[in-house]
VOGU-3710 file (C-alpha; in Angstrom, 3 decimals, decimal comma):
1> xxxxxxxxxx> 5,175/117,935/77,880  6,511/116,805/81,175  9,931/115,434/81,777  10,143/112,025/83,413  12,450/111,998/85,804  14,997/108,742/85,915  13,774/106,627/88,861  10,124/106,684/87,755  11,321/105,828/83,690  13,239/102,786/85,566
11> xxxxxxxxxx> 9,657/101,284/87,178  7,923/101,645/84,142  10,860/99,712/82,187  11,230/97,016/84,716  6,999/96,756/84,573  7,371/96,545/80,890  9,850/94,194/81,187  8,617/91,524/83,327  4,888/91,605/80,812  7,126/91,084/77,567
21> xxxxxxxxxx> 9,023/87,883/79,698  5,653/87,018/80,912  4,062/87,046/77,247  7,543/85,353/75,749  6,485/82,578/78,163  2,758/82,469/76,556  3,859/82,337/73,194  6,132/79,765/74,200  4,065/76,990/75,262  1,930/78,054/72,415
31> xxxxxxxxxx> 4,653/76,851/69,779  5,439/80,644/68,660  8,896/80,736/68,785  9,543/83,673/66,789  7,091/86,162/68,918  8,543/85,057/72,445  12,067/85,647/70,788  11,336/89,321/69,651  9,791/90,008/73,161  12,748/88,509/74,498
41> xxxxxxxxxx> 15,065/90,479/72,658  12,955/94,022/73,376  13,280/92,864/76,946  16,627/93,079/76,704  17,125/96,185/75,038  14,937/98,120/77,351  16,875/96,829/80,201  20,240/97,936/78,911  19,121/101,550/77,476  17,385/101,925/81,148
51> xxxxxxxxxx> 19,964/100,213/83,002  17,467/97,669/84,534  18,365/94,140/86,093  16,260/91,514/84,497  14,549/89,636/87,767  16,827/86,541/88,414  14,055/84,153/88,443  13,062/84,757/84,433  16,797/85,926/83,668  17,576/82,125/84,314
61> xxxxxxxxxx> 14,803/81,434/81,745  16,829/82,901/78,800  19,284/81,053/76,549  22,416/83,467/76,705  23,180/82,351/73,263  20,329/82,353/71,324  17,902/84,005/73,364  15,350/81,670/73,500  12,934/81,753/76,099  13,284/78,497/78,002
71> xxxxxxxxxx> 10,777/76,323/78,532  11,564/73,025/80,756  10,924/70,078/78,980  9,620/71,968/75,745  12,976/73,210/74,645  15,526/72,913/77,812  16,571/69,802/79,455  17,185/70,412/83,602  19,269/68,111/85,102  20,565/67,868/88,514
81> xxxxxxxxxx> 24,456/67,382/89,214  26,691/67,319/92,171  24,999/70,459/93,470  24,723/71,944/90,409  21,477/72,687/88,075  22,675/72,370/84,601  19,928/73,669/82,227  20,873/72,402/77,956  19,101/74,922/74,886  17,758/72,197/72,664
91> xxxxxxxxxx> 17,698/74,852/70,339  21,553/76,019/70,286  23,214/73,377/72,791  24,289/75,770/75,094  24,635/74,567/78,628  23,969/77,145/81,971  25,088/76,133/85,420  23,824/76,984/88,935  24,275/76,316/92,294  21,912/74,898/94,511
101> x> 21,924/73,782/97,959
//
Protein backbone atom coordinates (compact mmCIF):
# COMPACT_ATOMS: atom_id res chain seq x y z
CA UNK A 1 0.00 0.00 0.00
CA UNK A 2 1.30 3.40 -0.82
CA UNK A 3 1.88 6.15 1.64
CA UNK A 4 0.16 9.45 0.94
CA UNK A 5 2.23 12.00 1.41
CA UNK A 6 0.77 15.26 3.50
CA UNK A 7 0.14 17.94 0.84
CA UNK A 8 -1.79 15.60 -1.47
CA UNK A 9 -4.03 14.08 1.90
CA UNK A 10 -4.69 18.05 2.44
CA UNK A 11 -6.43 18.45 -1.37
CA UNK A 12 -8.35 15.53 -1.00
CA UNK A 13 -9.68 16.81 2.57
CA UNK A 14 -10.35 20.29 1.46
CA UNK A 15 -12.27 18.51 -1.87
CA UNK A 16 -14.14 16.47 0.59
CA UNK A 17 -14.84 19.24 2.49
CA UNK A 18 -16.30 21.75 0.31
CA UNK A 19 -18.96 18.47 -1.24
CA UNK A 20 -20.12 17.72 2.49
CA UNK A 21 -20.78 21.94 2.86
CA UNK A 22 -22.15 21.78 -0.55
CA UNK A 23 -24.59 18.73 0.30
CA UNK A 24 -25.29 20.39 4.05
CA UNK A 25 -26.63 23.22 1.85
CA UNK A 26 -28.98 20.63 -0.22
CA UNK A 27 -30.34 19.06 2.64
CA UNK A 28 -30.93 22.33 3.96
CA UNK A 29 -33.35 23.86 1.74
CA UNK A 30 -34.79 20.44 1.65
CA UNK A 31 -35.98 20.73 5.43
CA UNK A 32 -33.31 17.95 6.62
CA UNK A 33 -31.83 19.49 9.35
CA UNK A 34 -30.32 16.63 10.96
CA UNK A 35 -28.28 15.33 7.66
CA UNK A 36 -26.79 18.91 6.80
CA UNK A 37 -25.80 19.03 10.61
CA UNK A 38 -23.82 15.65 10.58
CA UNK A 39 -22.13 16.77 7.26
CA UNK A 40 -21.46 19.87 8.91
CA UNK A 41 -19.96 18.46 11.81
CA UNK A 42 -17.69 15.74 9.59
CA UNK A 43 -16.66 18.89 7.79
CA UNK A 44 -15.31 20.07 10.64
CA UNK A 45 -13.56 17.25 11.93
CA UNK A 46 -11.76 16.53 8.75
CA UNK A 47 -10.57 20.02 8.69
CA UNK A 48 -9.05 19.97 12.14
CA UNK A 49 -7.42 16.27 11.97
CA UNK A 50 -5.96 17.60 8.41
CA UNK A 51 -5.34 21.00 9.46
CA UNK A 52 -7.51 22.50 6.61
CA UNK A 53 -9.10 26.12 6.52
CA UNK A 54 -12.75 25.85 5.82
CA UNK A 55 -13.22 28.38 2.56
CA UNK A 56 -14.39 31.75 4.11
CA UNK A 57 -17.30 32.07 1.92
CA UNK A 58 -19.24 28.70 3.45
CA UNK A 59 -17.27 29.11 6.89
CA UNK A 60 -19.57 32.28 7.24
CA UNK A 61 -22.48 29.87 6.52
CA UNK A 62 -22.04 27.95 9.85
CA UNK A 63 -23.64 28.77 13.20
CA UNK A 64 -20.48 28.71 15.58
CA UNK A 65 -22.77 27.57 18.25
CA UNK A 66 -24.86 25.09 17.08
CA UNK A 67 -23.50 24.27 13.87
CA UNK A 68 -26.23 24.72 11.79
CA UNK A 69 -25.80 25.26 8.31
CA UNK A 70 -27.22 28.69 7.56
CA UNK A 71 -29.60 29.31 5.28
CA UNK A 72 -30.73 33.16 4.70
CA UNK A 73 -34.14 33.63 5.31
CA UNK A 74 -34.82 29.80 6.09
CA UNK A 75 -33.11 29.78 9.42
CA UNK A 76 -30.75 33.10 9.64
CA UNK A 77 -31.92 36.58 9.61
CA UNK A 78 -29.12 39.10 7.66
CA UNK A 79 -29.33 42.43 8.53
CA UNK A 80 -27.30 45.32 7.59
CA UNK A 81 -25.81 47.78 10.34
CA UNK A 82 -23.50 50.68 10.42
CA UNK A 83 -21.08 48.77 8.21
CA UNK A 84 -21.58 45.76 9.74
CA UNK A 85 -23.45 42.38 8.45
CA UNK A 86 -24.97 40.90 11.47
CA UNK A 87 -26.23 37.36 10.60
CA UNK A 88 -28.99 35.86 13.90
CA UNK A 89 -29.28 31.53 14.20
CA UNK A 90 -33.02 31.26 14.48
CA UNK A 91 -32.16 28.07 15.73
CA UNK A 92 -29.79 28.99 18.85
CA UNK A 93 -29.92 32.99 18.80
CA UNK A 94 -26.50 33.40 18.25
CA UNK A 95 -25.52 36.56 16.50
CA UNK A 96 -22.10 36.76 13.93
CA UNK A 97 -20.71 40.08 12.84
CA UNK A 98 -18.78 41.22 9.74
CA UNK A 99 -17.43 43.98 8.15
CA UNK A 100 -18.33 45.25 4.98
CA UNK A 101 -17.46 48.16 3.00
Amino acid sequence: MRKIDKKTARKIAMERIKILLQLADQRMRENEEDLAKRYVNLALLISKKYNVRIPRDMKYRICKKCKLFIVPGKNARVRLKKGKVVITCLNCGYKKRYKYK
